[in-house]
C-alpha positions in Angstrom: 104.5 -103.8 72.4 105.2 -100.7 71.0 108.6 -100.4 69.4 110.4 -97.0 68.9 113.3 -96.6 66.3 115.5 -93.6 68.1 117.4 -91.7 65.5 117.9 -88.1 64.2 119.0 -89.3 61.1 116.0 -90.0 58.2 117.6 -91.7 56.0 118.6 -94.4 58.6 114.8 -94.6 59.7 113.4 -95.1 56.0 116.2 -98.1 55.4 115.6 -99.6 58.2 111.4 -99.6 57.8 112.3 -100.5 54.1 114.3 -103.2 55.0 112.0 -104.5 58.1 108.7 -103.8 56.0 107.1 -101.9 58.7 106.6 -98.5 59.3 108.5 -97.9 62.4 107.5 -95.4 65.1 110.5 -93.1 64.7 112.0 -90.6 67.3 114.3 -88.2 66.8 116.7 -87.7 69.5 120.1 -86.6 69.7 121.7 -89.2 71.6 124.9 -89.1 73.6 127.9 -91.1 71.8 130.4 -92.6 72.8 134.1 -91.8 71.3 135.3 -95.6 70.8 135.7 -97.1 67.0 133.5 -100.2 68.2 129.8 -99.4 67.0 128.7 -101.9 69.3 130.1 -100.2 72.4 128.4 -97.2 70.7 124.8 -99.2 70.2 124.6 -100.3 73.9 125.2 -97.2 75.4 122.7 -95.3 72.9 120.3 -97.9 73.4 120.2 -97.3 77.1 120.1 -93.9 76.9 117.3 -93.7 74.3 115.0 -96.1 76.9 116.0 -93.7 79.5 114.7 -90.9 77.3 111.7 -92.0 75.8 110.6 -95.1 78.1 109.1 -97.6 76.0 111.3 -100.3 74.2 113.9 -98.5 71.7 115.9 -99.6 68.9 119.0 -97.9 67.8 121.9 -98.6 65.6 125.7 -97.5 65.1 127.1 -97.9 61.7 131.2 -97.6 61.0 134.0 -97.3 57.9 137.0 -99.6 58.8 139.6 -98.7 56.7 142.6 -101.2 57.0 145.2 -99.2 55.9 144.1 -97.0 58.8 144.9 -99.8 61.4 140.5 -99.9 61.0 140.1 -96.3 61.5 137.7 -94.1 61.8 135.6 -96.9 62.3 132.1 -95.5 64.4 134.0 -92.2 64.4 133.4 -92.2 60.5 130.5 -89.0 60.9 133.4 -87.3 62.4 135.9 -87.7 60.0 134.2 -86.8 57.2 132.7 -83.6 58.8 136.2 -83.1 59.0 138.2 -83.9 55.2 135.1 -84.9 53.4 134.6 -87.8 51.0 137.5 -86.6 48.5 140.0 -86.0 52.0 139.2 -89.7 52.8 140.0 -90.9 49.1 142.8 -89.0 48.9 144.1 -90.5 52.4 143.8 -93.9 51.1 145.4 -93.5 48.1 148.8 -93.3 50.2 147.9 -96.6 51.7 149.0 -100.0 50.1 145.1 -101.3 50.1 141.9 -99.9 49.7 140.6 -102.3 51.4 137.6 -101.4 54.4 134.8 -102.8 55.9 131.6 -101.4 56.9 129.8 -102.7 60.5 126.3 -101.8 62.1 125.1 -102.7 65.3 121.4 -102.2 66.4 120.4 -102.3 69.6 116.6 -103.7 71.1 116.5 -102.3 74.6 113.2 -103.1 76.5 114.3 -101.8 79.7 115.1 -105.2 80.9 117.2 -107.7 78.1 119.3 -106.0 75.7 120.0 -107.5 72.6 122.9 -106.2 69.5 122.4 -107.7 66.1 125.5 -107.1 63.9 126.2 -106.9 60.0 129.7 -106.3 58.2 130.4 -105.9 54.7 134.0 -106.1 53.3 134.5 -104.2 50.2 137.2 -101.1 49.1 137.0 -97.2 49.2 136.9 -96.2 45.6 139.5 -93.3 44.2 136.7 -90.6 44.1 132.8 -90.2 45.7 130.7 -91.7 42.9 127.0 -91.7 43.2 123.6 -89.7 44.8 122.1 -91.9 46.3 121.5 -93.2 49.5 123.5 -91.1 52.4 127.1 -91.2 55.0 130.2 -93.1 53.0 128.1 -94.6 50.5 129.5 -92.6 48.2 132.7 -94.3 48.7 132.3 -97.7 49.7 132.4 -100.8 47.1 131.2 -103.8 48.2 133.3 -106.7 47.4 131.8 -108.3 44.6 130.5 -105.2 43.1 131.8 -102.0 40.9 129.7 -99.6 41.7 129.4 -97.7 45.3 126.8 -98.5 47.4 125.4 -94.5 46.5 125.1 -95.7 42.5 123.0 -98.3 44.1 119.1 -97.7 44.6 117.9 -98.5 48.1 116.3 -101.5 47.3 119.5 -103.0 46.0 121.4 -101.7 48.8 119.2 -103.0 51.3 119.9 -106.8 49.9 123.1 -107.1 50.8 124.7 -103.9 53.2 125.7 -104.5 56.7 122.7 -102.5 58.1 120.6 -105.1 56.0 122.5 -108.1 58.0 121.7 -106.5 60.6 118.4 -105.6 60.3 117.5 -108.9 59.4 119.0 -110.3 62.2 117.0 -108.0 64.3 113.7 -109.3 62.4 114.4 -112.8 63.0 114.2 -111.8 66.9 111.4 -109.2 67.0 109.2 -112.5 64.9 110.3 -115.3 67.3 109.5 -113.4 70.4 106.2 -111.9 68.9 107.2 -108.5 69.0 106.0 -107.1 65.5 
C-alpha cells in the first residue's frame, strides 16, 4: 500500500521521513483548515479532504502552540498568529502574562478511505523572552522544552526529532503502520 504524506510545508515532510526513516511519497496540497484551536479536529478534517483529493491512503498532521496565559491560545491557529505579530509580538505578549508556560500538540492523521486513525504528541515546555535559533522551522524559535535551555530552533533536527511532539507522534503513527504491515 502506497502511502502519501499530504503537506505543502517541506520542512514538515523531511521531519517526518527523518523521524519514520522512510522516504515518504509527499504531496503538496493546500488543504482546507478548519478555524478550531484543537489540531485534532484540524487533522481529521484535512485527512479526509486530502483522500478526497488525491485518492490513495493519506497522512497528514496539525501541529499547535498552547500558551496558558492565553487561556491555551492560539493553539492550531499558531500559523496565523504569527503571520500576524511575529515571533517577537508573541514574546512580547507573554511577557505581560504571569507564566511562560505553553505546550506544543501534533496530531497526524492515516486516512485509508475506510478507518481513520489520529496519533497524538504534546510537549510542555515555556516561550523564551526572544526568538533564539535557525534552525528547524514554525515556533521553534520560541519554544523551550521543559527540561531543556535552549529552543527547539538551537536544536539540530536529529535532536529535535528525539523528543518533540511531532516525534511522539510520529512514532505512534510507526508503531501502527508496522503492526498492520503497512510500510
Amino acid at each position: 500500500m502506497k502511502i502519501v504524506f499530504v503537506t505543502s510545508n517541506k520542512n514538515k515532510a523531511a521531519e517526518v521521513s527523518h523521524i519514520l526513516g522512510i522516504n515518504l511519497k509527499v504531496e503538496s496540497a493546500e488543504l482546507p483548515e478548519l478555524q478550531s484551536l484543537s489540531v485534532e479536529e484540524n487533522a481529521r478534517h484535512k485527512a479526509y479532504e486530502a483522500h478526497r483529493l488525491i485518492g490513495k491512503p493519506v497522512i497528514v498532521e496539525d501541529t499547535g502552540l498552547y500558551i496558558k496565559g492565553f487561556n491555551g491560545f492560539p493553539g492550531a491557529l499558531i500559523k496565523w498568529y504569527m503571520k500576524g505579530v511575529g515571533y517577537e509580538g508573541i514574546c512580547r505578549a507573554v511577557d505581560r502574562c504571569t507564566t511562560r508556560g505553553a505546550y506544543g500538540e501534533t496530531c497526524i492523521a492515516f486516512y485509508d478511505g475506510n478507518v481513520l486513525k489520529t496519533f497524538t504528541g504534546r510537549i510542555h515546555g515555556s516561550i523564551s523572552k526572544r526568538q533564539k535559533g535557525s534552525n528547524n522551522f514554525g515556533w521553534d524559535h520560541i519554544f523551550i522544552p521543559k527540561g531543556y535551555s535552549k529552543t527547539f530552533a538551537e536544536m539540530s533536527m536529529a535532536e529535535k526529532s528525539k523528543i518533540s511532539m511531532r516525534a511522539i507522534a510520529v512514532k505512534k503513527l510507526k508503531l501502527y503502520l508496522n503492526k498492520n504491515k503497512l510500510i
